[in-house]
N, C-alpha and C positions, 0 to 999 in steps of 0.2 A: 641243327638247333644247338644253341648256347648250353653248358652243364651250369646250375646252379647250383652252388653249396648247400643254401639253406633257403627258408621262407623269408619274405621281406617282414624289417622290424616293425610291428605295428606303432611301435612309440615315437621312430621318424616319420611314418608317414601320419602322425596323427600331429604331431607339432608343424609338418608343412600344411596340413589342411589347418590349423588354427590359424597361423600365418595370414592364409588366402582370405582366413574369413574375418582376421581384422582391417585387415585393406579393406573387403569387400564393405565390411560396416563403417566406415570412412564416408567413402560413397555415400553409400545411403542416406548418412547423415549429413553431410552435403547437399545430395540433394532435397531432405527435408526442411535443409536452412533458406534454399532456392525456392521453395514453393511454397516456407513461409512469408520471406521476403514480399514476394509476387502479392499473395495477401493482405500486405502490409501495405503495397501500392494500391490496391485497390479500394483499401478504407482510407488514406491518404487522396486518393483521387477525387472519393466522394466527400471530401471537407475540404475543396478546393471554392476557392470564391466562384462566381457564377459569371463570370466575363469571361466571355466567350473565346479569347483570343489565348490571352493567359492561359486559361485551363487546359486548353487543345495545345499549347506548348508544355508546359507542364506535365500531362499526359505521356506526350510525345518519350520527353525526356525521362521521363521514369521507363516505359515502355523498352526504351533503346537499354538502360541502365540493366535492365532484367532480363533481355534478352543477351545482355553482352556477360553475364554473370551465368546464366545458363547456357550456353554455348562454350565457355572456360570449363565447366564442370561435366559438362559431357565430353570434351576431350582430355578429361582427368579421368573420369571412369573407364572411358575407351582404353585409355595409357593403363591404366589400373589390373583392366581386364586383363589388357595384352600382356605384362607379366605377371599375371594367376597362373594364366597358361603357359607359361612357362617355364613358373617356377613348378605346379604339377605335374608338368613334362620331365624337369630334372629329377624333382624329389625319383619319382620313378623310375627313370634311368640310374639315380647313385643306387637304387637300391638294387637294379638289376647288375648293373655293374660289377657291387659289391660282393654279389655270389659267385660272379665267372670262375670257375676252377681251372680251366683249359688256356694255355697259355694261346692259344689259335681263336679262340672263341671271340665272335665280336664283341665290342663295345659298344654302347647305344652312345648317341655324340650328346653333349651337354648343349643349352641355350644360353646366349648371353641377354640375360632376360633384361637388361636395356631397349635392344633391338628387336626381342625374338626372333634371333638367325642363329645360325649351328656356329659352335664357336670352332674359330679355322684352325686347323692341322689338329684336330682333335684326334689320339689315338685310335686308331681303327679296332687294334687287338688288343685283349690281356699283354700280350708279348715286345707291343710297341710301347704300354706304357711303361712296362717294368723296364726295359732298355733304358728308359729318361732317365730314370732314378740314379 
């Protein structure tokens, strides 16, 4: 097991969990704008003229408009998600990293939180990074 110098900063991991949680409120608020919209169709729909053909296209095309608007924002929340966890996975490895005292001691690999994939030829040891330098 890795020697750590000291305790993780509570002050960076509390700035990356602010971080998560304004993305995360993005989201949200998105999709609150999505489900009012949806609403908005539906009092819209019900002051649609009473011709039967119309209405049922109309319908149709609001229907299609809010599903194509809620399908965009569930793969913005998915995308969203997937670097929260990413970035939570770093924030915790800089901080583990940060303590390594042992020049042999692993490194935990960073995220390229684009992707969330392990960014490549990442130093394995304290010993490979300080080499770079």
């Amino acid at each position: 097991m890795a020697e750590i110098a000291e305790p993780p900063d509570a002050n960076v991991m509390r700035a990356g969990f602010e971080a998560n949680a304004d993305a995360l409120d993005i989201a949200a608020q998105q999709l609150r704008d999505a489900a009012a919209a949806n609403r908005n169709i539906a009092v819209q729909v019900s002051r649609l003229p009473q011709a039967p053909i119309l209405q049922g296209q109309a319908i149709l095309a609001l229907i299609q408009a809010v599903q194509v608007e809620i399908q965009a924002v569930k793969v913005e929340i998915r995308e969203m998600r997937i670097e929260s966890r990413a970035r939570d996975y770093n924030m915790q490895a800089r901080l583990y990293n940060s303590r390594i005292a042992l020049p042999q001691s692993p490194l935990r690999v960073l995220f390229d939180i684009r992707i969330a994939q392990p960014i490549a030829n990442f130093p394995a040891h304290l010993a490979a990074l300080q080499a770079e330098s």
